[in-house]
Biopython code that builds the backbone (N, CA, C, O; Angstrom):
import numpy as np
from Bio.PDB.StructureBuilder import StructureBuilder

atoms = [
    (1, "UNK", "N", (145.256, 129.212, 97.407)),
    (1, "UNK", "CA", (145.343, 130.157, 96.323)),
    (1, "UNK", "C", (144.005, 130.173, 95.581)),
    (1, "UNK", "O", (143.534, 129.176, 95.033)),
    (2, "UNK", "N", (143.454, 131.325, 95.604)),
    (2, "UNK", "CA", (142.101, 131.495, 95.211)),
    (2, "UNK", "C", (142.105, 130.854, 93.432)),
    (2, "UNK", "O", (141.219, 130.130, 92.979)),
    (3, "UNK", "N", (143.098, 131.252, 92.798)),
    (3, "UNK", "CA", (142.814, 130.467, 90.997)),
    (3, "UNK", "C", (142.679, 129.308, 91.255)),
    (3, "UNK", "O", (141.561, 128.871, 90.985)),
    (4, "UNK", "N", (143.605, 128.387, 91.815)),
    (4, "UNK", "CA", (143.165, 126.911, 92.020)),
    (4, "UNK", "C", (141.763, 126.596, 92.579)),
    (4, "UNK", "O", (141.478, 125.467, 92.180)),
    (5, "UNK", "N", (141.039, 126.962, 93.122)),
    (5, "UNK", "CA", (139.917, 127.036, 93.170)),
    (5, "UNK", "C", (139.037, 127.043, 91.867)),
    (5, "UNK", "O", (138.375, 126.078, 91.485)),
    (6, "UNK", "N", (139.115, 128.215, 91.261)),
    (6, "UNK", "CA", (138.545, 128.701, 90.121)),
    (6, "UNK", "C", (138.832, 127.735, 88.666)),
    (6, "UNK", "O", (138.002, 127.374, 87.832)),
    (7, "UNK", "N", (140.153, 127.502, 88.704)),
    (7, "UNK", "CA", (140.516, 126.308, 87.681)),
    (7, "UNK", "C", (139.889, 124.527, 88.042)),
    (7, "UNK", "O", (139.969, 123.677, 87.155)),
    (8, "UNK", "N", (139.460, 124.282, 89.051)),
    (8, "UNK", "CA", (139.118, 123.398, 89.373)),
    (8, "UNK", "C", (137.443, 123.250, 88.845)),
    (8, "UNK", "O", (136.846, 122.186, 89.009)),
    (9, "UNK", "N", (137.038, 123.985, 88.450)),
    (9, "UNK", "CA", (135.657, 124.438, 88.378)),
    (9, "UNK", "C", (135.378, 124.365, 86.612)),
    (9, "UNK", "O", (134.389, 124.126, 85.920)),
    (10, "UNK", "N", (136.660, 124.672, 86.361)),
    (10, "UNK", "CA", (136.978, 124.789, 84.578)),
    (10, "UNK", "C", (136.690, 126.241, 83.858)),
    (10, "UNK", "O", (135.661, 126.788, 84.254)),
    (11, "UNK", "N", (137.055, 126.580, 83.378)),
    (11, "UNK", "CA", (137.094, 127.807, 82.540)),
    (11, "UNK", "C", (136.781, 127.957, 80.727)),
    (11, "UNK", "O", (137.087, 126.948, 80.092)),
    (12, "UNK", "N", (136.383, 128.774, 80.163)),
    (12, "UNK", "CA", (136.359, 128.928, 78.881)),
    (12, "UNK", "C", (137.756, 129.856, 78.358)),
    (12, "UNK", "O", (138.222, 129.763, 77.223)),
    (13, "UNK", "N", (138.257, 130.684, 79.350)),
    (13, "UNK", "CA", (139.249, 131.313, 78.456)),
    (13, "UNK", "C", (140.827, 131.116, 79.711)),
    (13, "UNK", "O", (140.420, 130.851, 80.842)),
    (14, "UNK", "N", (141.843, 131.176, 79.655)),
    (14, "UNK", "CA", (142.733, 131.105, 80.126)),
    (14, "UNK", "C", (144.058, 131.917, 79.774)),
    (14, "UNK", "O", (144.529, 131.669, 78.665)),
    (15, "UNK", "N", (144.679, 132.788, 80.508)),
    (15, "UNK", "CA", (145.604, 133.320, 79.811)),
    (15, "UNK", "C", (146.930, 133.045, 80.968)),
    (15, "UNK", "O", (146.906, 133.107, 82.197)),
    (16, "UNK", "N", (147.628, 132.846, 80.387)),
    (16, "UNK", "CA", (148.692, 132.237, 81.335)),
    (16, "UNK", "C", (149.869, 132.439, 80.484)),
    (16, "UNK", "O", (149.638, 132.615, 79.288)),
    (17, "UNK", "N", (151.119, 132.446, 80.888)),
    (17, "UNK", "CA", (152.632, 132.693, 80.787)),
    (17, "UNK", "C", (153.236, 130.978, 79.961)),
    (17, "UNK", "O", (152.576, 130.087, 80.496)),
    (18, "UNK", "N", (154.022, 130.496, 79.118)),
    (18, "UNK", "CA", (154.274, 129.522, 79.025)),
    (18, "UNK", "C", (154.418, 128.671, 80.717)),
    (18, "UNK", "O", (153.616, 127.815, 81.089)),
    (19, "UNK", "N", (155.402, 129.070, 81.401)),
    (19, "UNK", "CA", (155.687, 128.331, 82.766)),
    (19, "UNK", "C", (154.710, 128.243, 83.389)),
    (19, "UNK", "O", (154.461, 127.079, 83.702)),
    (20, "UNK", "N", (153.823, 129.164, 83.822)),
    (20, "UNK", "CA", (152.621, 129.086, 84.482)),
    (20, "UNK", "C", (151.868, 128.011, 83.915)),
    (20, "UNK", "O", (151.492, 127.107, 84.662)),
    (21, "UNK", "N", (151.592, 127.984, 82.673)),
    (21, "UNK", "CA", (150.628, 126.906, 82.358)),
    (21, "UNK", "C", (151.171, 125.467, 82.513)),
    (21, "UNK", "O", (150.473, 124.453, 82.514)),
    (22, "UNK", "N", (152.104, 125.503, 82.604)),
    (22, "UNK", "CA", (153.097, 123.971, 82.574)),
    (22, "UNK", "C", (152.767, 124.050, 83.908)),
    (22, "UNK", "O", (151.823, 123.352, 84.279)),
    (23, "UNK", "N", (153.419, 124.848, 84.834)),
    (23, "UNK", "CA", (153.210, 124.728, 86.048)),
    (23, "UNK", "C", (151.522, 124.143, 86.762)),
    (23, "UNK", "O", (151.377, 123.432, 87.756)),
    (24, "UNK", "N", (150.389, 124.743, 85.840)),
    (24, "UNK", "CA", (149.368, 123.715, 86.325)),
    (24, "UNK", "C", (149.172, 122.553, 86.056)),
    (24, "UNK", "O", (148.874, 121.642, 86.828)),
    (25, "UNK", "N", (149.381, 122.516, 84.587)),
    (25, "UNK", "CA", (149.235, 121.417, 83.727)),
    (25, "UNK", "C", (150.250, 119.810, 84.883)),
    (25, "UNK", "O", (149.720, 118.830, 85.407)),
    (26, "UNK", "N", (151.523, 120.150, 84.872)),
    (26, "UNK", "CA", (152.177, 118.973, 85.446)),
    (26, "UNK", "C", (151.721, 119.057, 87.319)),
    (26, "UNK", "O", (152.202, 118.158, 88.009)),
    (27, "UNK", "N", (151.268, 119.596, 87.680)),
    (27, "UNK", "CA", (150.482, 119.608, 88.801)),
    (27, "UNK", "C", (149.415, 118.934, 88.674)),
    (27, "UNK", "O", (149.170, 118.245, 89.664)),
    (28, "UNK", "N", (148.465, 118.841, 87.593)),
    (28, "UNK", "CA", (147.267, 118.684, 87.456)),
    (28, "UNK", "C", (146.225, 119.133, 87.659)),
    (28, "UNK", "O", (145.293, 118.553, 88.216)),
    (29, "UNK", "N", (146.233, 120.004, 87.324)),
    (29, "UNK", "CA", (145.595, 121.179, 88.112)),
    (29, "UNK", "C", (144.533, 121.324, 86.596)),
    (29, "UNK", "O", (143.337, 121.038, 86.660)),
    (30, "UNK", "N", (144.991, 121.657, 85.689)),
    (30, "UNK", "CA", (144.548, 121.397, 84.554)),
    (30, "UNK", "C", (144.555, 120.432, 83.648)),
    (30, "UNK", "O", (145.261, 119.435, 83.799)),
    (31, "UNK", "N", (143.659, 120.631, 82.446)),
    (31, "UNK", "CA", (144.052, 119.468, 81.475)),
    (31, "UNK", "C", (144.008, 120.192, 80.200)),
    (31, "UNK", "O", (143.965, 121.414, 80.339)),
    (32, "UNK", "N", (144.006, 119.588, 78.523)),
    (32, "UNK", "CA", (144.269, 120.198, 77.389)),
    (32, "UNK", "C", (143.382, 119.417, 76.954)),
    (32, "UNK", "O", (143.303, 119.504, 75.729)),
    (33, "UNK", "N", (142.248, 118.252, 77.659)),
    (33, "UNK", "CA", (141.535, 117.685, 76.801)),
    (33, "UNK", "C", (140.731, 117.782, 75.856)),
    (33, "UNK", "O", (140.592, 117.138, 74.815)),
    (34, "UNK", "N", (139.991, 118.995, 76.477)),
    (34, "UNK", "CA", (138.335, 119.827, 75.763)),
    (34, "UNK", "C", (138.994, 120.919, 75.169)),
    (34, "UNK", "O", (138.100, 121.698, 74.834)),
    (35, "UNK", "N", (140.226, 121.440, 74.825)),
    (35, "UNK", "CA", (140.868, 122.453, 74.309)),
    (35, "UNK", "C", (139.844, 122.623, 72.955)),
    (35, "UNK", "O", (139.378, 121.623, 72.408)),
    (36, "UNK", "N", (139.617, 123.682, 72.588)),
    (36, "UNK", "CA", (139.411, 123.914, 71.179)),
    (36, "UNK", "C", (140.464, 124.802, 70.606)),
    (36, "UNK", "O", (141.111, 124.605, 69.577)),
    (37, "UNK", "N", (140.529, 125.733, 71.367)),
    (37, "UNK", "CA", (141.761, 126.912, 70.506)),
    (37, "UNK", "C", (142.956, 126.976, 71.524)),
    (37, "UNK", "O", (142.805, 126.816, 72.735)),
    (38, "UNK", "N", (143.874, 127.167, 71.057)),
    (38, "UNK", "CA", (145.022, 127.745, 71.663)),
    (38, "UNK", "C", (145.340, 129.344, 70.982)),
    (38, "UNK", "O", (145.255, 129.664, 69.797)),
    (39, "UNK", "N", (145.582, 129.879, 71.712)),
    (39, "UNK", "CA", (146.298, 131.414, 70.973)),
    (39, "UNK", "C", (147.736, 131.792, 71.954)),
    (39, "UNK", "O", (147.737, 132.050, 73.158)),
    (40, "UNK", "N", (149.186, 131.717, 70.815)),
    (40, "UNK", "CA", (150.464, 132.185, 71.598)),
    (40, "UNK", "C", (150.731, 133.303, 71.286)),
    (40, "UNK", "O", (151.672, 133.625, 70.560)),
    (41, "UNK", "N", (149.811, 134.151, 71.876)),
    (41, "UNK", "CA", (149.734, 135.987, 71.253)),
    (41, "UNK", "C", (151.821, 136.007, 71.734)),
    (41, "UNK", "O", (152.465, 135.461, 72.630)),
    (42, "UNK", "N", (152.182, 136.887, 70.633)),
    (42, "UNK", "CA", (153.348, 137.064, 70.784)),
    (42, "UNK", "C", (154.014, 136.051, 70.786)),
    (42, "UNK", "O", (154.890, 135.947, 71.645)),
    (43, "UNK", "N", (153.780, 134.856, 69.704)),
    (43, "UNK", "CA", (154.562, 133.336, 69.749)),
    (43, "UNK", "C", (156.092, 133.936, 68.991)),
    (43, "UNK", "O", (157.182, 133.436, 69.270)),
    (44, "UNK", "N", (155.959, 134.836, 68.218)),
    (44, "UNK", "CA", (157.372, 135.318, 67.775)),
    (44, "UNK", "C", (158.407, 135.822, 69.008)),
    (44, "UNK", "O", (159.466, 135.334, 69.403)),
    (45, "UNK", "N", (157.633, 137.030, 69.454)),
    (45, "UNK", "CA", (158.722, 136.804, 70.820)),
    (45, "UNK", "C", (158.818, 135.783, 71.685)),
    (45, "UNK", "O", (159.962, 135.814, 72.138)),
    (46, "UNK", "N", (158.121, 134.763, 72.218)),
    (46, "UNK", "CA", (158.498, 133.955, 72.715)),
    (46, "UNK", "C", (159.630, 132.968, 72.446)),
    (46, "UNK", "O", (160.417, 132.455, 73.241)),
    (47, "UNK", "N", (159.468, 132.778, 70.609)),
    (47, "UNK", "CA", (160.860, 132.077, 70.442)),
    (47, "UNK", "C", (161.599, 133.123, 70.846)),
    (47, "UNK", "O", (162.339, 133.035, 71.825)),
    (48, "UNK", "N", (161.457, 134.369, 70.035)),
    (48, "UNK", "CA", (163.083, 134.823, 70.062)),
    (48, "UNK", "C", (163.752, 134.701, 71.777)),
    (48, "UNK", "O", (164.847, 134.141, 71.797)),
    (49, "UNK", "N", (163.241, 135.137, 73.114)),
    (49, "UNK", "CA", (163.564, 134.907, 73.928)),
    (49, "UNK", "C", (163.616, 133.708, 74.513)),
    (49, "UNK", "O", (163.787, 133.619, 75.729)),
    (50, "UNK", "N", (163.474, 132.632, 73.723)),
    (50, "UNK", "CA", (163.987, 131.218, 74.353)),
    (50, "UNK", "C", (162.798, 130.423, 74.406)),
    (50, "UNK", "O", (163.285, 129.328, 74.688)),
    (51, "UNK", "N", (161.569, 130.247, 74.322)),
    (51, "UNK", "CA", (160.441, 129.957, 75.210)),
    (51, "UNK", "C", (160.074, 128.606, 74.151)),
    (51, "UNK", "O", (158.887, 128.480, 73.849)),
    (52, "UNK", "N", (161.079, 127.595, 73.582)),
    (52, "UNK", "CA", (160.566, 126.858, 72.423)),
    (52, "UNK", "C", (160.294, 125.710, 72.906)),
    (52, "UNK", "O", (159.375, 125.033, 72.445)),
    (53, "UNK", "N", (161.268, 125.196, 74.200)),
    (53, "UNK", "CA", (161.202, 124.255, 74.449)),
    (53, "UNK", "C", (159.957, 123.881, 75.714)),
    (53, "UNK", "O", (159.632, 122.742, 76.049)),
    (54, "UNK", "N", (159.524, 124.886, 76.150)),
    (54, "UNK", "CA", (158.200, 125.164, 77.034)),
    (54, "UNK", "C", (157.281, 125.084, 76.017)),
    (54, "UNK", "O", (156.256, 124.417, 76.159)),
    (55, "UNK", "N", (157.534, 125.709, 74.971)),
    (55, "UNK", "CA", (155.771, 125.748, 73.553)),
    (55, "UNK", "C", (155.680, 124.440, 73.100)),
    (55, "UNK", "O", (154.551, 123.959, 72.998)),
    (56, "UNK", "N", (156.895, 123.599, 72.732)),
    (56, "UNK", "CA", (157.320, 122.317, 72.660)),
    (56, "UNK", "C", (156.888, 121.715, 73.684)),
    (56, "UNK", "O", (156.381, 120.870, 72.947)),
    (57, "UNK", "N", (156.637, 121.388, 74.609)),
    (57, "UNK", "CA", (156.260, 120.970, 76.019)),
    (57, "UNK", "C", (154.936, 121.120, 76.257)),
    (57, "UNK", "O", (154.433, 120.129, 76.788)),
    (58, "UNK", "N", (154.080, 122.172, 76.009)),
    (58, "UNK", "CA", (152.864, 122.031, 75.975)),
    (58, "UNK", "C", (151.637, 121.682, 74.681)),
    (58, "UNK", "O", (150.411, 121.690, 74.572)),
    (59, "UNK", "N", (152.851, 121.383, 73.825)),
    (59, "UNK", "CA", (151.864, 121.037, 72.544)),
    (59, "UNK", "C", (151.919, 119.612, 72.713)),
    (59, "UNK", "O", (150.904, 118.933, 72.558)),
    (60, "UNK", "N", (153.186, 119.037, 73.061)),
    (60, "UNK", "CA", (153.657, 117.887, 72.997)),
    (60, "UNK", "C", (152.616, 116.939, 74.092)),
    (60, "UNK", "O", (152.355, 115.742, 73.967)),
    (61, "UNK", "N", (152.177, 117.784, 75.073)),
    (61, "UNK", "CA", (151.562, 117.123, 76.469)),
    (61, "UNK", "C", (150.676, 115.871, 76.031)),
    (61, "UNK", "O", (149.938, 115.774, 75.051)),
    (62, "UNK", "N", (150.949, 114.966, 77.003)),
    (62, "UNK", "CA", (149.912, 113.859, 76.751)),
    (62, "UNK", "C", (147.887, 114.257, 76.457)),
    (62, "UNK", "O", (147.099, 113.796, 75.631)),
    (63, "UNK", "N", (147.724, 115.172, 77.457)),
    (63, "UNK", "CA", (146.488, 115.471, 77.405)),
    (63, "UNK", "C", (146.355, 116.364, 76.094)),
    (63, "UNK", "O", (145.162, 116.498, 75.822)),
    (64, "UNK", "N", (147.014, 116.883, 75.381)),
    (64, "UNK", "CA", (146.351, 118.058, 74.292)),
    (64, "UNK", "C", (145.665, 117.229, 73.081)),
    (64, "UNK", "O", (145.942, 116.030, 73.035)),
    (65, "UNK", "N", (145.360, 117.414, 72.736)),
    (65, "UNK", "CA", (144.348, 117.660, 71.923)),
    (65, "UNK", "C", (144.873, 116.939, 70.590)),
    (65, "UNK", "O", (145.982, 117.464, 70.490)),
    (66, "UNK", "N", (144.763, 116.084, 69.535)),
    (66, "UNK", "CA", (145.593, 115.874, 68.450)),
    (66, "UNK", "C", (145.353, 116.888, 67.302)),
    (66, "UNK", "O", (146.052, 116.975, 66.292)),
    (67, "UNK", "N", (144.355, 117.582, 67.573)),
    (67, "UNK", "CA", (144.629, 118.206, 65.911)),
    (67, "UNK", "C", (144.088, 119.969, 66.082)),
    (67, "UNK", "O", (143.137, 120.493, 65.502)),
    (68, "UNK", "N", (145.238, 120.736, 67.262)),
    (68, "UNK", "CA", (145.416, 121.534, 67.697)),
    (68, "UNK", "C", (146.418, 122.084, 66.449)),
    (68, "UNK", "O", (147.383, 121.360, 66.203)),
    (69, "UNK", "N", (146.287, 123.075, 65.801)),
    (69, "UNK", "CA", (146.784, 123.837, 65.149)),
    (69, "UNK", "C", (147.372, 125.198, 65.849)),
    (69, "UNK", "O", (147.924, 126.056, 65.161)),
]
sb = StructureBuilder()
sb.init_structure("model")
sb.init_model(0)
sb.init_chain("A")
sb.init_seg("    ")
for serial, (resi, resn, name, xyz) in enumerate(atoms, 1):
    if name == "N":
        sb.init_residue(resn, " ", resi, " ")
    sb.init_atom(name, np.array(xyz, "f"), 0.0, 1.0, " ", f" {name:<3s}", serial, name[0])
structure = sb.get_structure()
């Protein structure tokens, strides 16, 4: 898969789906170490359709960042 390639290399911007990003993240494919920003464009719809315990899940990750706002 050509992104795994490209993520292996590292990136400055990333836009990904809650699952998708979990999906690299617990692969390892990625990490949250060097994070500076996060943005959950549409974090309101995401709760309302369920998505809390995935946003919960990637804030929570061992690798993120501690003082990710």
């Amino acid at each position: 898969m050509m992104i795994v390639f490209v993520l292996q290399k590292g990136c400055h911007i990333l836009v990904a789906t809650p699952g998708r990003l979990l999906d690299f993240v617990n692969k390892g494919r990625i990490t949250f170490s060097s994070l500076r920003f996060l943005i959950l464009d549409e974090g309101d719809r995401m709760l309302d359709m369920g998505f809390l315990p995935d946003i919960e899940q990637i804030m929570g990750h061992p690798t993120m960042v501690p003082n990710v706002r």
